[in-house]
Chimera marker file (.cmm) of the C-alpha trace (Angstrom):
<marker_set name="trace">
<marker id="1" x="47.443" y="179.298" z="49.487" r="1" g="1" b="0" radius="0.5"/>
<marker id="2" x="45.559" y="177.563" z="52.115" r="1" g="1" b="0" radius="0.5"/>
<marker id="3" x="47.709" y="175.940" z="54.714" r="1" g="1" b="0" radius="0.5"/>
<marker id="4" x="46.864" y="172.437" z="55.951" r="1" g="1" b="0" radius="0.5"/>
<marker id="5" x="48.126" y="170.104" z="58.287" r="1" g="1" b="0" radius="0.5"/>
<marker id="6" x="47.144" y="166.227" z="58.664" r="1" g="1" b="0" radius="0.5"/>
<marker id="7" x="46.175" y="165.731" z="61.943" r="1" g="1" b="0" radius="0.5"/>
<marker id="8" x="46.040" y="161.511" z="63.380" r="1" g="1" b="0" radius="0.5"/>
<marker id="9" x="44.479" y="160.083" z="66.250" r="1" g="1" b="0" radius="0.5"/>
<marker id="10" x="45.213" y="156.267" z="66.403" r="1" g="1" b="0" radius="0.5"/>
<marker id="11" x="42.667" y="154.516" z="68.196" r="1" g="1" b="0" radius="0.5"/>
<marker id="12" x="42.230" y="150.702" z="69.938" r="1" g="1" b="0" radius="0.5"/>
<marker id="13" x="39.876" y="148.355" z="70.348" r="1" g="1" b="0" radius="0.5"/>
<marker id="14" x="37.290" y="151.114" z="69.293" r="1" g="1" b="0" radius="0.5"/>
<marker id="15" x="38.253" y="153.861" z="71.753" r="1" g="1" b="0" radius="0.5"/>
<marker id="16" x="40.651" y="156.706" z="70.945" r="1" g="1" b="0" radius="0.5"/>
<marker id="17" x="44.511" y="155.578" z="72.310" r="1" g="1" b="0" radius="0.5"/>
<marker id="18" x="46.722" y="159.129" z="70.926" r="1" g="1" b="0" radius="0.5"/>
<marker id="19" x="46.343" y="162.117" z="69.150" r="1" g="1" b="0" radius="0.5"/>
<marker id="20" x="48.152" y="164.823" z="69.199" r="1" g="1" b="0" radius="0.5"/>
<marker id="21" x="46.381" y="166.665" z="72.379" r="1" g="1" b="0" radius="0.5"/>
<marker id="22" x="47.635" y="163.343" z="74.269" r="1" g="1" b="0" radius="0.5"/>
<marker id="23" x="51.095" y="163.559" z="72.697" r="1" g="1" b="0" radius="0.5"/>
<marker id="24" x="51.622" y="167.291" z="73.179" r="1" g="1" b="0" radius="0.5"/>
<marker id="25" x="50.663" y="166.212" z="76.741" r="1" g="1" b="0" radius="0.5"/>
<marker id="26" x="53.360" y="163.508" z="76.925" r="1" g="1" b="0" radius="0.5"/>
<marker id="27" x="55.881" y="165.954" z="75.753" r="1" g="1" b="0" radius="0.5"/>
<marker id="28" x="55.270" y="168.446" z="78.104" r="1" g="1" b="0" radius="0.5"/>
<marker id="29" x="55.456" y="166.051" z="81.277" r="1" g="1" b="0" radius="0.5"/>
<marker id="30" x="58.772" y="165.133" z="79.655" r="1" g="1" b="0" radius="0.5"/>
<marker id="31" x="59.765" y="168.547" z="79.491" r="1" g="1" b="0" radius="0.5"/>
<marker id="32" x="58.885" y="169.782" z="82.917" r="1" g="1" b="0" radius="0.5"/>
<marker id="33" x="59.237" y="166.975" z="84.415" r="1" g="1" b="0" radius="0.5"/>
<marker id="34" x="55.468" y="167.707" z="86.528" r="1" g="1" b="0" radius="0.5"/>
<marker id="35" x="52.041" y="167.137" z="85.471" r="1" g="1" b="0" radius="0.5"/>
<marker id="36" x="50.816" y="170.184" z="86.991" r="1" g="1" b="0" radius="0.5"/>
<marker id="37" x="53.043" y="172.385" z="85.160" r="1" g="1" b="0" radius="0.5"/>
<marker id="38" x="52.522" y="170.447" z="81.469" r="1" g="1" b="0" radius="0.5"/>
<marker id="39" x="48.656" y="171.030" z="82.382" r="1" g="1" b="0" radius="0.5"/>
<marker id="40" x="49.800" y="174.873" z="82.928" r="1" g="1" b="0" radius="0.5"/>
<marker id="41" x="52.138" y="175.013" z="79.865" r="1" g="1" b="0" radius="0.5"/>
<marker id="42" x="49.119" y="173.719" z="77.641" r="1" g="1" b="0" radius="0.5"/>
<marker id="43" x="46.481" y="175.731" z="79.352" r="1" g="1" b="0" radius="0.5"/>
<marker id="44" x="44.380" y="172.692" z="81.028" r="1" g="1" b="0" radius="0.5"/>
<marker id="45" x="43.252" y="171.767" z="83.993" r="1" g="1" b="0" radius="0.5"/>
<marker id="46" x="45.668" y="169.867" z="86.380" r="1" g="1" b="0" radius="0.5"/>
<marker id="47" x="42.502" y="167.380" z="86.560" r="1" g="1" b="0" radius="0.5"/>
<marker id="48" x="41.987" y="167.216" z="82.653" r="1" g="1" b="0" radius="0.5"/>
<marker id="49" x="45.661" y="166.449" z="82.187" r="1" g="1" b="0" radius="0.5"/>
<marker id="50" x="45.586" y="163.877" z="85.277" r="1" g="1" b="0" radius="0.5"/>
<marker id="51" x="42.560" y="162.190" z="83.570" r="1" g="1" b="0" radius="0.5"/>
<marker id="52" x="44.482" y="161.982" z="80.055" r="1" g="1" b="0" radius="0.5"/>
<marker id="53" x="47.631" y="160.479" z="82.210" r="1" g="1" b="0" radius="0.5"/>
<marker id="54" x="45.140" y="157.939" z="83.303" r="1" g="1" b="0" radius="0.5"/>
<marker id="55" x="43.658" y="156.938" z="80.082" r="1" g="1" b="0" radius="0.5"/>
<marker id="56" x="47.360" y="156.504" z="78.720" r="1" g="1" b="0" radius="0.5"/>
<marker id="57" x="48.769" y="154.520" z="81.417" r="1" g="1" b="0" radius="0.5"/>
<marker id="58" x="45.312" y="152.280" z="81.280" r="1" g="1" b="0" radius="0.5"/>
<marker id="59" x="45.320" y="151.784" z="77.584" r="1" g="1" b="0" radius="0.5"/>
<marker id="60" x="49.105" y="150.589" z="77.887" r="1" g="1" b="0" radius="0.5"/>
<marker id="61" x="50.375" y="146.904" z="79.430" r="1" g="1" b="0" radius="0.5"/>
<marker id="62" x="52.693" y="149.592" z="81.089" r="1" g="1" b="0" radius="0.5"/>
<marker id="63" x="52.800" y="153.273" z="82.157" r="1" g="1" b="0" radius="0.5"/>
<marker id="64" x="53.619" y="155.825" z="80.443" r="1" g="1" b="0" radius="0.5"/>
<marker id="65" x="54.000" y="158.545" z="82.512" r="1" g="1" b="0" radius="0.5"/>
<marker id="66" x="55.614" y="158.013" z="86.342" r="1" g="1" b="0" radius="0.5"/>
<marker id="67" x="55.960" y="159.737" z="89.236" r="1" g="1" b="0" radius="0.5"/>
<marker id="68" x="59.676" y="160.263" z="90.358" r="1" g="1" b="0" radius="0.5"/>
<marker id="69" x="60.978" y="158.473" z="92.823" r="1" g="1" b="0" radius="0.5"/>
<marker id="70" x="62.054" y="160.297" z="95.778" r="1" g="1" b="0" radius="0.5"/>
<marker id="71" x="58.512" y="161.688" z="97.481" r="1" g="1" b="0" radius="0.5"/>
<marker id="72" x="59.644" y="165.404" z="95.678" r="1" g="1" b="0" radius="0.5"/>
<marker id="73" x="56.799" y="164.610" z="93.916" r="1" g="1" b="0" radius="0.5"/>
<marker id="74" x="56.994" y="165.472" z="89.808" r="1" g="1" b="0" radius="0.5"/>
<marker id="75" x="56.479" y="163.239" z="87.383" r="1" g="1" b="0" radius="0.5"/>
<marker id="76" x="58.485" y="161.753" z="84.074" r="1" g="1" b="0" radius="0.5"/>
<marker id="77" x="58.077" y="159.777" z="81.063" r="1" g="1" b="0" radius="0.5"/>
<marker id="78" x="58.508" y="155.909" z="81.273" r="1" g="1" b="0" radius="0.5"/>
<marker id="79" x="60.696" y="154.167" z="79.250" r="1" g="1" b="0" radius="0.5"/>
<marker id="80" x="57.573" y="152.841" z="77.564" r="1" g="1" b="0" radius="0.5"/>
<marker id="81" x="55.845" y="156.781" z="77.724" r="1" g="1" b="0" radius="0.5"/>
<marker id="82" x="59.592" y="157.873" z="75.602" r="1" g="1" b="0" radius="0.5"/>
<marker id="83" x="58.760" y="154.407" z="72.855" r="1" g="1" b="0" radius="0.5"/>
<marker id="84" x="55.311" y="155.470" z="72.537" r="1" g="1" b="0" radius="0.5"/>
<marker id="85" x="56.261" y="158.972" z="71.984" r="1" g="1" b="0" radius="0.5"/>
<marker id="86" x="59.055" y="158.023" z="69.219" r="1" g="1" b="0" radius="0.5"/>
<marker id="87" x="56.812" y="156.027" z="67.514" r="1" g="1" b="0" radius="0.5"/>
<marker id="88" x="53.754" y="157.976" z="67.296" r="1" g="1" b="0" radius="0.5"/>
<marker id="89" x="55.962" y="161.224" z="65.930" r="1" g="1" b="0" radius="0.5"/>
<marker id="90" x="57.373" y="158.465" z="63.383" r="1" g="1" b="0" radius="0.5"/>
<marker id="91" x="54.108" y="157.445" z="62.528" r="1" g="1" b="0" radius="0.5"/>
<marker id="92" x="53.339" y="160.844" z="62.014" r="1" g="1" b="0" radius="0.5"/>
<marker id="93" x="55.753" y="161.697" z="59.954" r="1" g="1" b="0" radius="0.5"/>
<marker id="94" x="55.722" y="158.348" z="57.555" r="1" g="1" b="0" radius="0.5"/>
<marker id="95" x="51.868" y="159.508" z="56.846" r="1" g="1" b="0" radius="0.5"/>
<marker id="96" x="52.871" y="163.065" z="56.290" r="1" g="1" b="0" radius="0.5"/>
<marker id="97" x="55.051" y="162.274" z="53.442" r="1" g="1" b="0" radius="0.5"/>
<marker id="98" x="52.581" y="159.180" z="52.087" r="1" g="1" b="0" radius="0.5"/>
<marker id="99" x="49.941" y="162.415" z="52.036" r="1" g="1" b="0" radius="0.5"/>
<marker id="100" x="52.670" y="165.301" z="51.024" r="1" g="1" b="0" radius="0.5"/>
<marker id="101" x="51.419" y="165.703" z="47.073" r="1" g="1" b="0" radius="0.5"/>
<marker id="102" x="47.283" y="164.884" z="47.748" r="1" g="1" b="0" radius="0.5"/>
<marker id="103" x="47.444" y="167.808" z="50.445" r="1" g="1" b="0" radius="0.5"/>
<marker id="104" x="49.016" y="170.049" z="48.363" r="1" g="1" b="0" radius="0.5"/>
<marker id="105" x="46.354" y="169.562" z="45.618" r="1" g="1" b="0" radius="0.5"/>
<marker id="106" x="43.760" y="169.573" z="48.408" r="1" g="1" b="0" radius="0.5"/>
<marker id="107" x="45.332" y="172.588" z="49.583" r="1" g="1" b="0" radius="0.5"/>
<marker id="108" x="45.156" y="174.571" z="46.242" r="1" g="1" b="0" radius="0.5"/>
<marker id="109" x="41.087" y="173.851" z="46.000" r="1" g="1" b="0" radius="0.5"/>
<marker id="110" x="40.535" y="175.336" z="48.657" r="1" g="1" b="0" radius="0.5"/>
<marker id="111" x="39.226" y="179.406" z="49.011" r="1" g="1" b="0" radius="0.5"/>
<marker id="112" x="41.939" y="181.621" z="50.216" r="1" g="1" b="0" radius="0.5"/>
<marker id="113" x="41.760" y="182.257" z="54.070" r="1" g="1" b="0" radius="0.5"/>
<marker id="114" x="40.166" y="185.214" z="55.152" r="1" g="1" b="0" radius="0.5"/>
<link id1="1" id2="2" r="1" g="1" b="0" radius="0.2"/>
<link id1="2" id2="3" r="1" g="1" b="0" radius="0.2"/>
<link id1="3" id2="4" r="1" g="1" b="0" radius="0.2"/>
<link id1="4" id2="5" r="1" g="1" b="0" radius="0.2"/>
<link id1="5" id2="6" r="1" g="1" b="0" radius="0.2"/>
<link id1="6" id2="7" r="1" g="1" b="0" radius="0.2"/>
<link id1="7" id2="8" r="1" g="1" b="0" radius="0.2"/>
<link id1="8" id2="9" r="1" g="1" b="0" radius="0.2"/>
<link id1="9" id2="10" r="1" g="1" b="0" radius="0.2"/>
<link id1="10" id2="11" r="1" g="1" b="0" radius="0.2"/>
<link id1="11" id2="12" r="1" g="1" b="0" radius="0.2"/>
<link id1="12" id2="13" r="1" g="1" b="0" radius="0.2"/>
<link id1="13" id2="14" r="1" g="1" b="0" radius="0.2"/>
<link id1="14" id2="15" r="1" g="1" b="0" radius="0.2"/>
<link id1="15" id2="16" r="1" g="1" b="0" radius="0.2"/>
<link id1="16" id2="17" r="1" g="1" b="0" radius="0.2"/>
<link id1="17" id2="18" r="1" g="1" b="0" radius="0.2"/>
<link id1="18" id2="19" r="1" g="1" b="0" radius="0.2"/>
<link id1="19" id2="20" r="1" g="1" b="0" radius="0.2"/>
<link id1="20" id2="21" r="1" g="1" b="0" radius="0.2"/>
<link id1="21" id2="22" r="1" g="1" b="0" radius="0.2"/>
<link id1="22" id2="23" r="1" g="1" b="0" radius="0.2"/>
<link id1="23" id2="24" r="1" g="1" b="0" radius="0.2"/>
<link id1="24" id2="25" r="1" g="1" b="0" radius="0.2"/>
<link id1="25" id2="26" r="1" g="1" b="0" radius="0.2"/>
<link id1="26" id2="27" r="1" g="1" b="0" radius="0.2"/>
<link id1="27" id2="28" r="1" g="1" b="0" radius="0.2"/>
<link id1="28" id2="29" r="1" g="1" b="0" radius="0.2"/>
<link id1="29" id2="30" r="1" g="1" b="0" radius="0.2"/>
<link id1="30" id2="31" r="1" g="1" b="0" radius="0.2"/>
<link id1="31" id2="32" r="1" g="1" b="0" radius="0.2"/>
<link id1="32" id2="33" r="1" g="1" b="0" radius="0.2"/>
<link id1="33" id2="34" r="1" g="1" b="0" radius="0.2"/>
<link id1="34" id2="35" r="1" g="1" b="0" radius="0.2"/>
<link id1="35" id2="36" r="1" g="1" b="0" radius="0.2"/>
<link id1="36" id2="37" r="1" g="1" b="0" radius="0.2"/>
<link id1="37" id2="38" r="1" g="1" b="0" radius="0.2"/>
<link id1="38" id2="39" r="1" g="1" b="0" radius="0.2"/>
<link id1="39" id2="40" r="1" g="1" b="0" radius="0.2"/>
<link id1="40" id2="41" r="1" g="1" b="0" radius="0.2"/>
<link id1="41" id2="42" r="1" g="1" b="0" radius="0.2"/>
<link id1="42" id2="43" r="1" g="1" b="0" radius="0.2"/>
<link id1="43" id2="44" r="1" g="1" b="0" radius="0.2"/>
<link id1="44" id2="45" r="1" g="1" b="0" radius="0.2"/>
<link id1="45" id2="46" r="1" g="1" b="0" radius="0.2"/>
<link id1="46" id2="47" r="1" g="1" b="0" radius="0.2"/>
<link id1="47" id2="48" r="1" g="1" b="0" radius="0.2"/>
<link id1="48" id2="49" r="1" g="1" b="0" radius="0.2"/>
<link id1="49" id2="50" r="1" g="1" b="0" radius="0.2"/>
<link id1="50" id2="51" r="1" g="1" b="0" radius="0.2"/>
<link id1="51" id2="52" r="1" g="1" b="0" radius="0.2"/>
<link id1="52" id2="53" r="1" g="1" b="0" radius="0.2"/>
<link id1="53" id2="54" r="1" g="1" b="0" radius="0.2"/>
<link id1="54" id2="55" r="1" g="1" b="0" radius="0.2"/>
<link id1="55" id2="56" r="1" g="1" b="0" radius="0.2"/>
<link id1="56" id2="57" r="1" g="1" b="0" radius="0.2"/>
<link id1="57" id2="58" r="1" g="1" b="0" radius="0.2"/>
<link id1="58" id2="59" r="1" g="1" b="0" radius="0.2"/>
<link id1="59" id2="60" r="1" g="1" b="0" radius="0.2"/>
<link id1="60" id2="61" r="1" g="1" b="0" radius="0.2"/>
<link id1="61" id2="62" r="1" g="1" b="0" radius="0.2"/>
<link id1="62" id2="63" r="1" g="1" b="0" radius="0.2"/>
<link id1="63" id2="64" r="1" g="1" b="0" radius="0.2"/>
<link id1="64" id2="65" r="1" g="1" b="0" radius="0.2"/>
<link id1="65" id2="66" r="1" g="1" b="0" radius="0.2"/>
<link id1="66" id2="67" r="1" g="1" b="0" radius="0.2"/>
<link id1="67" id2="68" r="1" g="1" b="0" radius="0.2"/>
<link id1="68" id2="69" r="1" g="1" b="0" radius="0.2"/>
<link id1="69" id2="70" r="1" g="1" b="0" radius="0.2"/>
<link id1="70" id2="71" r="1" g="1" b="0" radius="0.2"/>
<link id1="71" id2="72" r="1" g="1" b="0" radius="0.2"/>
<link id1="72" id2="73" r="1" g="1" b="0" radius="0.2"/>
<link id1="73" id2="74" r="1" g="1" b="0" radius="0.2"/>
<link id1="74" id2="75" r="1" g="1" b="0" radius="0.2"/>
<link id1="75" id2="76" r="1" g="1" b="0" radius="0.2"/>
<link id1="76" id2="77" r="1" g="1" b="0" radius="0.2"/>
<link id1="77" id2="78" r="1" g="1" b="0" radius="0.2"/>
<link id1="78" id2="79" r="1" g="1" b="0" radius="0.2"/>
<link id1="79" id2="80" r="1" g="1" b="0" radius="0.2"/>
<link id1="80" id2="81" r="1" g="1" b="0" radius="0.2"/>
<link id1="81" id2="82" r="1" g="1" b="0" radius="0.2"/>
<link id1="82" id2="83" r="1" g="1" b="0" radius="0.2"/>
<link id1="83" id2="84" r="1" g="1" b="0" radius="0.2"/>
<link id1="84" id2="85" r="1" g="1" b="0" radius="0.2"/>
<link id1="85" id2="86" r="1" g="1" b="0" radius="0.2"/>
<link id1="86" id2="87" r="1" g="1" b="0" radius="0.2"/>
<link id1="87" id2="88" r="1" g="1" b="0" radius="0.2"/>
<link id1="88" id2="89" r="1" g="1" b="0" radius="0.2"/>
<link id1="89" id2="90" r="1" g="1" b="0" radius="0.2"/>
<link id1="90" id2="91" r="1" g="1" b="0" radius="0.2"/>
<link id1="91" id2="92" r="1" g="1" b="0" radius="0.2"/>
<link id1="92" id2="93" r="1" g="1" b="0" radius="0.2"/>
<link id1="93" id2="94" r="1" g="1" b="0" radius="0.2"/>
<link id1="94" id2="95" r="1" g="1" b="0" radius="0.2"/>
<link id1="95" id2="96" r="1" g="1" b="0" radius="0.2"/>
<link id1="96" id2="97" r="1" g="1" b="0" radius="0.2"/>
<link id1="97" id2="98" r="1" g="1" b="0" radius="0.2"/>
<link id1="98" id2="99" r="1" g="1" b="0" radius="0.2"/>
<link id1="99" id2="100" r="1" g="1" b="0" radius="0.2"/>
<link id1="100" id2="101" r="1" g="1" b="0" radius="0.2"/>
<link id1="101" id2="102" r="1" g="1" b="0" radius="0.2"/>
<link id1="102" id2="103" r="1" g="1" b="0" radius="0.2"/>
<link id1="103" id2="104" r="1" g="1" b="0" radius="0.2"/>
<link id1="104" id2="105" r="1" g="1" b="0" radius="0.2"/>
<link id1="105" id2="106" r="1" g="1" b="0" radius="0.2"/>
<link id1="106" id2="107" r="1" g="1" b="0" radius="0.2"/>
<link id1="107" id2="108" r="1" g="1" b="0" radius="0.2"/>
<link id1="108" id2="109" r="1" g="1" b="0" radius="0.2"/>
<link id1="109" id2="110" r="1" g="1" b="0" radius="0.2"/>
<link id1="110" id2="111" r="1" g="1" b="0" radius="0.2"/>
<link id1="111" id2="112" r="1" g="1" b="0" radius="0.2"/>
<link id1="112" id2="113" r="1" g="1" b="0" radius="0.2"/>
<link id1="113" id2="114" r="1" g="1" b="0" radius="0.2"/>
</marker_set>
């Protein structure tokens, strides 16, 4: 059986806001607490990741990703970067199980992978 997997990308005021390149993003700053190394972990530029930062933290009244106080440099998710986060995966999951049944017919049309 084919395996498929709904994929969203929520956009705002006709420009793209999240999907899940941004999110995966967001969760790797969380984890590693650095830009640089979420960049590394995802295998992107530091300066594609930076730019995504930037579109997040413009597209939001407040940023989502911070850098860590201290001057040790690094960088963390904002309270409003750890909402955004939780909501999108909720999101996410509400629409995988409004879609659960039509994918799995979807699914079963399809030719057999290679």
């Amino acid at each position: 059986m084919t395996e498929m997997r709904l994929t969203l990308r929520l956009d705002a005021n006709g420009t793209p806001l999240l999907g899940h390149g941004k999110i995966k993003l967001l969760e790797q700053i969380g984890r590693t607490g650095s830009i640089s190394a979420a960049a590394r972990a995802m295998g992107m530029s530091y300066r594609r990741a930076w730019l995504l930062v930037e579109a997040m933290n413009t597209a939001f009244t407040r940023p989502l990703v911070s850098a860590k106080p201290g001057g040790g440099g690094g960088a963390g998710l904002s309270a409003e970067g750890e909402t955004v986060l939780r909501l999108y995966r909720q999101i996410e999951d509400a629409a995988r199980d409004a879609t659960r049944a039509p994918l799995e017919t979807l699914a079963a049309m399809c030719s057999p992978p290679p």
